[in-house]
PDBQT receptor file of N, H, CA, C and O in Angstrom, charges set to zero:
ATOM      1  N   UNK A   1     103.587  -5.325  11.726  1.00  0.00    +0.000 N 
ATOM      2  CA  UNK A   1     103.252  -6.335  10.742  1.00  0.00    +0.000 C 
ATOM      3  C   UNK A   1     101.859  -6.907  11.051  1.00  0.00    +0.000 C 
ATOM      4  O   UNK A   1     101.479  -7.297  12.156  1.00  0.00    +0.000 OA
ATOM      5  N   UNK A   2     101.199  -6.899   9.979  1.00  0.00    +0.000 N 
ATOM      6  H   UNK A   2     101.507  -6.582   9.082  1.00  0.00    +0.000 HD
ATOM      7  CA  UNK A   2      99.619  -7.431  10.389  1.00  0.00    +0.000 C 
ATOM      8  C   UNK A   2      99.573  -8.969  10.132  1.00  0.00    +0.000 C 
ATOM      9  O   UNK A   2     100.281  -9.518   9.288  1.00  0.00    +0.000 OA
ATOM     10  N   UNK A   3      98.687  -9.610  10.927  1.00  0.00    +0.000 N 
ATOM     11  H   UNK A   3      98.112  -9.164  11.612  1.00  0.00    +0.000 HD
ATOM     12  CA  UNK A   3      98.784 -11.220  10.639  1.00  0.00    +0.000 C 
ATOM     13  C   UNK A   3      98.018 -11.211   9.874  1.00  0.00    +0.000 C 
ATOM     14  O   UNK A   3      97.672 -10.085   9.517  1.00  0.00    +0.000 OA
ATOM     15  N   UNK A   4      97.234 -12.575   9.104  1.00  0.00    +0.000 N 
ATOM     16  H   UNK A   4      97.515 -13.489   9.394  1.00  0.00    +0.000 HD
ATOM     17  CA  UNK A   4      96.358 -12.893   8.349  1.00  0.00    +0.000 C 
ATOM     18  C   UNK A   4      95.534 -14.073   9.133  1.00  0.00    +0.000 C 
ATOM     19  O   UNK A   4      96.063 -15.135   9.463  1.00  0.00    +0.000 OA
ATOM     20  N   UNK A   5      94.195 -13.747   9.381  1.00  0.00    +0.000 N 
ATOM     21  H   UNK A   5      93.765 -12.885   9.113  1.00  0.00    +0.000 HD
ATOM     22  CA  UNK A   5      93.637 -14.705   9.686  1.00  0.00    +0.000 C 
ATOM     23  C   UNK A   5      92.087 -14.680   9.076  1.00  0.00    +0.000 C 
ATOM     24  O   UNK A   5      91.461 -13.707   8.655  1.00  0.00    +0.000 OA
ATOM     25  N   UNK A   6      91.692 -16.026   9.163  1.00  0.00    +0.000 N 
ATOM     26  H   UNK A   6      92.201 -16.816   9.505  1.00  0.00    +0.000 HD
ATOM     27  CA  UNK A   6      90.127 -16.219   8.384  1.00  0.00    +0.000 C 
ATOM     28  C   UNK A   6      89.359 -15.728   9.266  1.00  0.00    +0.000 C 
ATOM     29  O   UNK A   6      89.354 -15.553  10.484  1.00  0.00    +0.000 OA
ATOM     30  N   UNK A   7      88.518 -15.490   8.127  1.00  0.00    +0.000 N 
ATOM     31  H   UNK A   7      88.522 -15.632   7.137  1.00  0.00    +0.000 HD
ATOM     32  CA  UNK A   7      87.531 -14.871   9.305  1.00  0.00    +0.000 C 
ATOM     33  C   UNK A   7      86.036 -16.042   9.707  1.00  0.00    +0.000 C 
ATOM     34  O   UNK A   7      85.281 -16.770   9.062  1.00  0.00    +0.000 OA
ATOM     35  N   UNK A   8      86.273 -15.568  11.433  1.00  0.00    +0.000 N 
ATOM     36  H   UNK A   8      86.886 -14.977  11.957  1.00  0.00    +0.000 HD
ATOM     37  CA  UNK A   8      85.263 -16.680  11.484  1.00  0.00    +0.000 C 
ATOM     38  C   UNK A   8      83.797 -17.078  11.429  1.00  0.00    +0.000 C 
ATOM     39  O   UNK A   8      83.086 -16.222  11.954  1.00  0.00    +0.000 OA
ATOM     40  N   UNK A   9      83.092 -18.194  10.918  1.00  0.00    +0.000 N 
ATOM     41  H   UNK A   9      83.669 -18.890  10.491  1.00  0.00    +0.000 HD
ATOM     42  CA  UNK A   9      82.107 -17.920  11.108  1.00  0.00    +0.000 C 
ATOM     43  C   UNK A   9      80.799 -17.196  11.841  1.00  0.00    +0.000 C 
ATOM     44  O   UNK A   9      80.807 -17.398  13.055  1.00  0.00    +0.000 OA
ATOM     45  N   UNK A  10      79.936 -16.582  11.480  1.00  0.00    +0.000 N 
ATOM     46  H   UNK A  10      79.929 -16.418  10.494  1.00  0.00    +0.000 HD
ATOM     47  CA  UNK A  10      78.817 -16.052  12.033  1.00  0.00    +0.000 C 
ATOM     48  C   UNK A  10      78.286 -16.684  13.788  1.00  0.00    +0.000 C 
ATOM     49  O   UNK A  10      78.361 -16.192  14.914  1.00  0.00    +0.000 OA
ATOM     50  N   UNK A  11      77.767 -17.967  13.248  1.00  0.00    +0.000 N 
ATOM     51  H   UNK A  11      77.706 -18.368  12.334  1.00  0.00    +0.000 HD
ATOM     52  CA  UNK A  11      76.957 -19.095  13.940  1.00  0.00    +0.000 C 
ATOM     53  C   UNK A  11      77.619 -20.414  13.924  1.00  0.00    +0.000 C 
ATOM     54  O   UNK A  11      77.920 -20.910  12.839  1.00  0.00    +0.000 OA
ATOM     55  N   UNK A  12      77.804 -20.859  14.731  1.00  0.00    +0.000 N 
ATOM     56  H   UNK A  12      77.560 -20.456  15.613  1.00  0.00    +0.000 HD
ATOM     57  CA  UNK A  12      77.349 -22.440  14.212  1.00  0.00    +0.000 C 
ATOM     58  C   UNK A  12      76.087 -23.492  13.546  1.00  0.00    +0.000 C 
ATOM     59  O   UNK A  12      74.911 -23.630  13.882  1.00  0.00    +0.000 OA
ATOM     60  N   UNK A  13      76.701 -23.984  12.731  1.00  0.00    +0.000 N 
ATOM     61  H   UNK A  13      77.657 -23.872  12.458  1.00  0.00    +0.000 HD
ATOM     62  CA  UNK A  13      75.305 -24.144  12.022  1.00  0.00    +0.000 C 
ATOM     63  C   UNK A  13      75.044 -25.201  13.003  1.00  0.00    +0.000 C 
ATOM     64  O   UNK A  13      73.828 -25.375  12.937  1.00  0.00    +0.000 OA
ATOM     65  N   UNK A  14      75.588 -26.093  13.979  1.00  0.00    +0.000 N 
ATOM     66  H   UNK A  14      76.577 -25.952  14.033  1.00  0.00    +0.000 HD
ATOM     67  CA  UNK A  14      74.976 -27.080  14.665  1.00  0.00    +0.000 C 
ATOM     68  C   UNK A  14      74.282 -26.832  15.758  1.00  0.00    +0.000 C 
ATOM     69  O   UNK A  14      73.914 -27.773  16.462  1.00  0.00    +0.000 OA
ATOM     70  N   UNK A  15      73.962 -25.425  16.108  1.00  0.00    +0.000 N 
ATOM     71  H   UNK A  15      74.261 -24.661  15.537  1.00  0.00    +0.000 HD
ATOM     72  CA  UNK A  15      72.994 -25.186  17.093  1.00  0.00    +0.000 C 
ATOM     73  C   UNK A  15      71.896 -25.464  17.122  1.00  0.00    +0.000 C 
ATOM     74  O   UNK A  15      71.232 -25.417  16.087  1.00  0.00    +0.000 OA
ATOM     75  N   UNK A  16      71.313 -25.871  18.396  1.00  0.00    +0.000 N 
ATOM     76  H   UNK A  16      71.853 -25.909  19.237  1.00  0.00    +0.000 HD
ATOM     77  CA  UNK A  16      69.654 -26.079  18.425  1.00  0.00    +0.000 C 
ATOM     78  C   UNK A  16      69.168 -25.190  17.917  1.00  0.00    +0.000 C 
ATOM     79  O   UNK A  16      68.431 -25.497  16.979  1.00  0.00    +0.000 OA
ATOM     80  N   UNK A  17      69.306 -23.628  18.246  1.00  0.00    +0.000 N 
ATOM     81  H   UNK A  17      69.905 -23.379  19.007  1.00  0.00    +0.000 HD
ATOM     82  CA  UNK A  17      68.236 -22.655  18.255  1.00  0.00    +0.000 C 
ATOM     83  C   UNK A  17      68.291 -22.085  16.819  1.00  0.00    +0.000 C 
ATOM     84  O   UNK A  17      67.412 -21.361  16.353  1.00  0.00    +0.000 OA
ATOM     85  N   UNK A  18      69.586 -22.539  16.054  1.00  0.00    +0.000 N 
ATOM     86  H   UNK A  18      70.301 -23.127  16.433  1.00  0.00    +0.000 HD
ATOM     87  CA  UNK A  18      69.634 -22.294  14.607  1.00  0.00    +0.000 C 
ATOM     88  C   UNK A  18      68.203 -23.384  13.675  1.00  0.00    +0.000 C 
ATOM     89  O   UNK A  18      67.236 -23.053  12.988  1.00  0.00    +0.000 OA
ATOM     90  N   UNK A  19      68.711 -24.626  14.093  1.00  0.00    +0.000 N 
ATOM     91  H   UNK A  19      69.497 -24.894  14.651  1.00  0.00    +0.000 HD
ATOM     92  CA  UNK A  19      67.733 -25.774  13.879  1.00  0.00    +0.000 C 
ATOM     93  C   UNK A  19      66.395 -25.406  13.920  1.00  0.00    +0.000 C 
ATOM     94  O   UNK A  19      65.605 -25.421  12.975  1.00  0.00    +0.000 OA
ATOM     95  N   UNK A  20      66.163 -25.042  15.186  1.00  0.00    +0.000 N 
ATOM     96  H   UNK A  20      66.805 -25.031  15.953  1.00  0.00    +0.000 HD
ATOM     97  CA  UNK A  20      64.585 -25.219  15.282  1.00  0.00    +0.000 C 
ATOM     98  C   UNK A  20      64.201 -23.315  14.820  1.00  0.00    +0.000 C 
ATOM     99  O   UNK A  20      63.074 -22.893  15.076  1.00  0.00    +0.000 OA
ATOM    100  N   UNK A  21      65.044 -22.552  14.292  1.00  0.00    +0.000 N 
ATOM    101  H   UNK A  21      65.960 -22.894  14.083  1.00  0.00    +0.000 HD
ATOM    102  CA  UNK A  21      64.411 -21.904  13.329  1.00  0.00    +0.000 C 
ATOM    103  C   UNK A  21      64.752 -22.190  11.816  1.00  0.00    +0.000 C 
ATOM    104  O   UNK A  21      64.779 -21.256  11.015  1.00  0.00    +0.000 OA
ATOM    105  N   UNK A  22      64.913 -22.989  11.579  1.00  0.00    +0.000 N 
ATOM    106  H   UNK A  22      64.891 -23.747  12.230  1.00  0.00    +0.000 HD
ATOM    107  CA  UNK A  22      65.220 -23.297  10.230  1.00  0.00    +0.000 C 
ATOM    108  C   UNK A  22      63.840 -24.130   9.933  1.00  0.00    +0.000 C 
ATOM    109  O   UNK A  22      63.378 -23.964   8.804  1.00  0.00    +0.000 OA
ATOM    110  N   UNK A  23      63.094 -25.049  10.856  1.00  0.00    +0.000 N 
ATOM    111  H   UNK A  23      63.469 -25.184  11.774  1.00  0.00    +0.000 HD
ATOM    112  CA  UNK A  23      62.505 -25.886  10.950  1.00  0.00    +0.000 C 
ATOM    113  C   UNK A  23      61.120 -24.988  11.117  1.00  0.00    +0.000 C 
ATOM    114  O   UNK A  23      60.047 -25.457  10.738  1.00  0.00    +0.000 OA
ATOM    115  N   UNK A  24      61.197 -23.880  11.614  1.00  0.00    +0.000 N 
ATOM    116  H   UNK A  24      62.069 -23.499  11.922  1.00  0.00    +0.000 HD
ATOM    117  CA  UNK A  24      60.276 -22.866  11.728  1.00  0.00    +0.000 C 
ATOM    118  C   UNK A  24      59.720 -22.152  10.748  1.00  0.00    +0.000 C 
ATOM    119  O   UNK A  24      58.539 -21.839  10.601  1.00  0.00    +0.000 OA
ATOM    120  N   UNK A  25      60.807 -21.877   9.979  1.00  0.00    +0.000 N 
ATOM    121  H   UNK A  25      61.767 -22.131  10.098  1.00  0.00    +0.000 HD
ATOM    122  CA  UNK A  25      60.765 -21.547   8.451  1.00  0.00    +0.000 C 
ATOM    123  C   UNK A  25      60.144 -22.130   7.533  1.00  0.00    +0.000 C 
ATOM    124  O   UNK A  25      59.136 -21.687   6.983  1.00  0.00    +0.000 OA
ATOM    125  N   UNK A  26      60.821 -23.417   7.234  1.00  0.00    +0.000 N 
ATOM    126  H   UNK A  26      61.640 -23.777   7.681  1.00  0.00    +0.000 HD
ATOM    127  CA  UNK A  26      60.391 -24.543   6.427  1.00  0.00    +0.000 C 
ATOM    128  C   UNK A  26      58.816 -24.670   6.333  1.00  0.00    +0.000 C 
ATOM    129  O   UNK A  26      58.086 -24.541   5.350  1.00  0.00    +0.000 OA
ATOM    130  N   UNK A  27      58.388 -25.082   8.199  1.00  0.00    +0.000 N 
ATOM    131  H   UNK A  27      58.981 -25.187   8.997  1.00  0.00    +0.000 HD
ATOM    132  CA  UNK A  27      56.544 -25.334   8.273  1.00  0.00    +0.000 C 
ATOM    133  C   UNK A  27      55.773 -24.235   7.698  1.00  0.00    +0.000 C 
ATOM    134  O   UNK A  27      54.774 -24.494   7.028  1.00  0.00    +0.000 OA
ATOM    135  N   UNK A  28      56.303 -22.521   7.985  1.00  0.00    +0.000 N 
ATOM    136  H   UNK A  28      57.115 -22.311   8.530  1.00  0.00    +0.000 HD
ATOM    137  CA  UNK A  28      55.639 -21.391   7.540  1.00  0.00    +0.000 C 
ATOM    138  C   UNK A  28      55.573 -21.830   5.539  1.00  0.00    +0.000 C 
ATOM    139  O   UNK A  28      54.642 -21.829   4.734  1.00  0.00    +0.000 OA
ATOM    140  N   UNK A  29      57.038 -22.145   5.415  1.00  0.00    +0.000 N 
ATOM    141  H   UNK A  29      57.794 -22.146   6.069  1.00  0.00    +0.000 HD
ATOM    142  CA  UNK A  29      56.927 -21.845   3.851  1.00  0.00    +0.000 C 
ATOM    143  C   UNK A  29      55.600 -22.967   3.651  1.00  0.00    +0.000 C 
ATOM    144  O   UNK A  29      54.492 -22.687   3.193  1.00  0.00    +0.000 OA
ATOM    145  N   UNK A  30      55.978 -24.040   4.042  1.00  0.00    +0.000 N 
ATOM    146  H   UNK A  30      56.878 -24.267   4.414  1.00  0.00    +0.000 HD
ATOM    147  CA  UNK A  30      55.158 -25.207   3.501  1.00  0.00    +0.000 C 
ATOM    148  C   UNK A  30      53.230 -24.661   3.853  1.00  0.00    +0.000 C 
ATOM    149  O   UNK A  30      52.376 -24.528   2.977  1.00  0.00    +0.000 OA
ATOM    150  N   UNK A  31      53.049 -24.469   5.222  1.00  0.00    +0.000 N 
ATOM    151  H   UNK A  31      53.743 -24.576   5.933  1.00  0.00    +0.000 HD
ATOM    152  CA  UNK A  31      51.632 -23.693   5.820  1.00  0.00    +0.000 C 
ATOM    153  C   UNK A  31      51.474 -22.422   4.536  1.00  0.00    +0.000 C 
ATOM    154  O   UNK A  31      50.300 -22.175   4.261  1.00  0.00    +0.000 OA
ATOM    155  N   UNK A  32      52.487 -21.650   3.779  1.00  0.00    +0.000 N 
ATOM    156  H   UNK A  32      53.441 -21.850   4.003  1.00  0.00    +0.000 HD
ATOM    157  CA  UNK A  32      51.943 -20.901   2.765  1.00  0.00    +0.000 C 
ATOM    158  C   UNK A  32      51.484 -21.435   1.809  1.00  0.00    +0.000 C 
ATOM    159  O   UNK A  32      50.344 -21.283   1.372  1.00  0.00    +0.000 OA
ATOM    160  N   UNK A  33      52.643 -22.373   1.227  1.00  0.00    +0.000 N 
ATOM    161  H   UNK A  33      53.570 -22.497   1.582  1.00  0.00    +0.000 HD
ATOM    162  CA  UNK A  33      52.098 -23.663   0.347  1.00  0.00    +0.000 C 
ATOM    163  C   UNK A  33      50.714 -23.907   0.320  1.00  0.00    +0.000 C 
ATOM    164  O   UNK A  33      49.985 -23.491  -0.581  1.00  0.00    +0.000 OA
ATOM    165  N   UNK A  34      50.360 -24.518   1.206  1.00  0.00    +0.000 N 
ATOM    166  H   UNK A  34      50.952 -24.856   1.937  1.00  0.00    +0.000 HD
ATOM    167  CA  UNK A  34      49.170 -25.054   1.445  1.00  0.00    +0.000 C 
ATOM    168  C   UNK A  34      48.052 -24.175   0.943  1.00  0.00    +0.000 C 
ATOM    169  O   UNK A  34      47.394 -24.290  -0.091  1.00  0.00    +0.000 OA
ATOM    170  N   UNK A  35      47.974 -23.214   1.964  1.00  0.00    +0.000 N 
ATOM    171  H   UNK A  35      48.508 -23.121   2.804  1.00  0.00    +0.000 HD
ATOM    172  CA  UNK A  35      47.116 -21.995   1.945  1.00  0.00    +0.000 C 
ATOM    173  C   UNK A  35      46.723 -21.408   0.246  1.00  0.00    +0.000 C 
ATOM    174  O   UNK A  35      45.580 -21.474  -0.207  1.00  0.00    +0.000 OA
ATOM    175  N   UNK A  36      47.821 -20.888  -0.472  1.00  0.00    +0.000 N 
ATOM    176  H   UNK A  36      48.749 -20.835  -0.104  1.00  0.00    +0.000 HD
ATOM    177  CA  UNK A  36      47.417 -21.209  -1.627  1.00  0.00    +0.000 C 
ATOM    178  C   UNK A  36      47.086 -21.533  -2.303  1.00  0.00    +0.000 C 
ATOM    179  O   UNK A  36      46.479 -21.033  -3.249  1.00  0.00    +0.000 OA
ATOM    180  N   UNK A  37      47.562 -23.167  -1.895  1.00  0.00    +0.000 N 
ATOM    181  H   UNK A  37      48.055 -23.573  -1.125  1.00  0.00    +0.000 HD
ATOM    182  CA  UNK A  37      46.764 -24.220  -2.662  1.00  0.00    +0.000 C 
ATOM    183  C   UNK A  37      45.063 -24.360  -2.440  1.00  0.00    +0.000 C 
ATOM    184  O   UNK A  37      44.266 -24.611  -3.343  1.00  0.00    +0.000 OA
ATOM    185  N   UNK A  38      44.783 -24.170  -1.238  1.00  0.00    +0.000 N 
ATOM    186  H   UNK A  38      45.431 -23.966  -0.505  1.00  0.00    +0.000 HD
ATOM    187  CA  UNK A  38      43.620 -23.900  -0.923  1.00  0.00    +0.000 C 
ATOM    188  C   UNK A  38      42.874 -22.939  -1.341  1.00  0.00    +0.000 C 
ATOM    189  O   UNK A  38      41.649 -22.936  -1.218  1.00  0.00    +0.000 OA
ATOM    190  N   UNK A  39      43.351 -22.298  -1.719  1.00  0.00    +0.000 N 
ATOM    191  H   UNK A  39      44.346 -22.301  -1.818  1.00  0.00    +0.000 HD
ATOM    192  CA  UNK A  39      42.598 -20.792  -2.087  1.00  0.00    +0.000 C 
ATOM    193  C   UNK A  39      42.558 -21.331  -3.484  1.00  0.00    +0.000 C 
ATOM    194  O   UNK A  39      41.435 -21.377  -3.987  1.00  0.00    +0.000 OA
ATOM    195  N   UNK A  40      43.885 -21.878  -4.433  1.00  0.00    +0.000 N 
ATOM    196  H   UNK A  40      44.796 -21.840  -4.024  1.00  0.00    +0.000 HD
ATOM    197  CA  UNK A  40      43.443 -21.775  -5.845  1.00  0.00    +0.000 C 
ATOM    198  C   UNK A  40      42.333 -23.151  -5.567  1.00  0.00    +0.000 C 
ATOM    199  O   UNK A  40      41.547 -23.388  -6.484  1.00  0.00    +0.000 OA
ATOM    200  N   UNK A  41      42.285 -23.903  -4.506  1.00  0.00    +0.000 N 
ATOM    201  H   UNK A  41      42.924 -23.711  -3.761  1.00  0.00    +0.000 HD
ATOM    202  CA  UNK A  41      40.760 -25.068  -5.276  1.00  0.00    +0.000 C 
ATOM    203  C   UNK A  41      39.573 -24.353  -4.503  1.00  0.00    +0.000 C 
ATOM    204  O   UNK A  41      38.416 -24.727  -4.695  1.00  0.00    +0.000 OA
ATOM    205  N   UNK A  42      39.825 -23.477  -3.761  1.00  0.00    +0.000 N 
ATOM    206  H   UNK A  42      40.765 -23.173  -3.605  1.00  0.00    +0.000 HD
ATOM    207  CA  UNK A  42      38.272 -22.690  -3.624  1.00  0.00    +0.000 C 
ATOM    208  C   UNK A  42      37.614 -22.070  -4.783  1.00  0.00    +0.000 C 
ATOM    209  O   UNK A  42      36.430 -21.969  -5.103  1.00  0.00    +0.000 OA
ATOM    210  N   UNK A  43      38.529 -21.748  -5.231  1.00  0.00    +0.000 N 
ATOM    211  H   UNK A  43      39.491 -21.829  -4.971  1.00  0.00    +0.000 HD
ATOM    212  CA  UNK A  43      38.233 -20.304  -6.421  1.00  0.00    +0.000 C 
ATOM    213  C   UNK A  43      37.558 -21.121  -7.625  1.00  0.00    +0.000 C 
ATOM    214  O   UNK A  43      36.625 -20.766  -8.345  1.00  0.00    +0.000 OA
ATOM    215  N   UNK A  44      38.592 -22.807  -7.645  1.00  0.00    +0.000 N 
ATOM    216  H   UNK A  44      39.350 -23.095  -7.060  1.00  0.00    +0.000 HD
ATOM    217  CA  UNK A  44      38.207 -23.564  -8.815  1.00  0.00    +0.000 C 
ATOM    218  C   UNK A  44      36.864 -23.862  -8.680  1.00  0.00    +0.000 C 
ATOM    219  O   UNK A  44      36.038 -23.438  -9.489  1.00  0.00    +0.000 OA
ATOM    220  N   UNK A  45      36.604 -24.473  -7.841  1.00  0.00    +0.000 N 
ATOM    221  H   UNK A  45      37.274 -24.817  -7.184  1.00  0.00    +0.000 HD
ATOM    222  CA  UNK A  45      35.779 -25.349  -7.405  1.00  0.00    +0.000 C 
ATOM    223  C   UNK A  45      34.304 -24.426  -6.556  1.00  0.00    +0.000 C 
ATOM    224  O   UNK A  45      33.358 -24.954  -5.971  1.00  0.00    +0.000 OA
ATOM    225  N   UNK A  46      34.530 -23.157  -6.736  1.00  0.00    +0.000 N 
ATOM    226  H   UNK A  46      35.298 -22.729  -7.211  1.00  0.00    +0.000 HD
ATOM    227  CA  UNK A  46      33.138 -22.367  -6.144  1.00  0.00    +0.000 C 
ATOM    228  C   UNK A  46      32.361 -22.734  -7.307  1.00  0.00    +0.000 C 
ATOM    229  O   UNK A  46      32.780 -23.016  -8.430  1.00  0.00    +0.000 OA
ATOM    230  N   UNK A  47      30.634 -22.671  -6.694  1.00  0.00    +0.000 N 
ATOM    231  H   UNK A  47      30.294 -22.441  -5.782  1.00  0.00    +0.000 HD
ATOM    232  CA  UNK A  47      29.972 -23.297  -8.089  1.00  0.00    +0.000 C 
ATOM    233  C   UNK A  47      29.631 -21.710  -8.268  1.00  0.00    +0.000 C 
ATOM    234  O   UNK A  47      29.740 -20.763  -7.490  1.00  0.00    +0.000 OA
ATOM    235  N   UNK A  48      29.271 -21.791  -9.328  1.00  0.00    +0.000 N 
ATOM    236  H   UNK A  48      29.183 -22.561  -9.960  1.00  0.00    +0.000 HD
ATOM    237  CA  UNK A  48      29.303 -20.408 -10.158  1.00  0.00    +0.000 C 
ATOM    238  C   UNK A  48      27.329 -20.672 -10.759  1.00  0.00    +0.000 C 
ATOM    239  O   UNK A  48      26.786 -19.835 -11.479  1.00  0.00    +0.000 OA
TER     240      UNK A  48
């Protein structure tokens, strides 16, 4: 007879090392953000 059990999570999401790559993530997305943004007011703003 087979039991039934859940299956368990991956990770804990309350880990540090989960955290501080989540937080790692976030600065890259936001540092792309930026970067773009920078590039579209270079492009605007080159005098022509």
């Amino acid at each position: 007879m087979t039991t039934q059990r859940s299956p368990k999570p991956l990770a804990d999401p309350n880990r540090p090392v989960e955290r501080a790559v989540t937080a790692v993530l976030i600065l890259a997305a936001l540092a792309g953000v930026a970067w773009i943004a920078g590039m579209i007011y270079t492009v605007v703003a080159w005098p022509l």
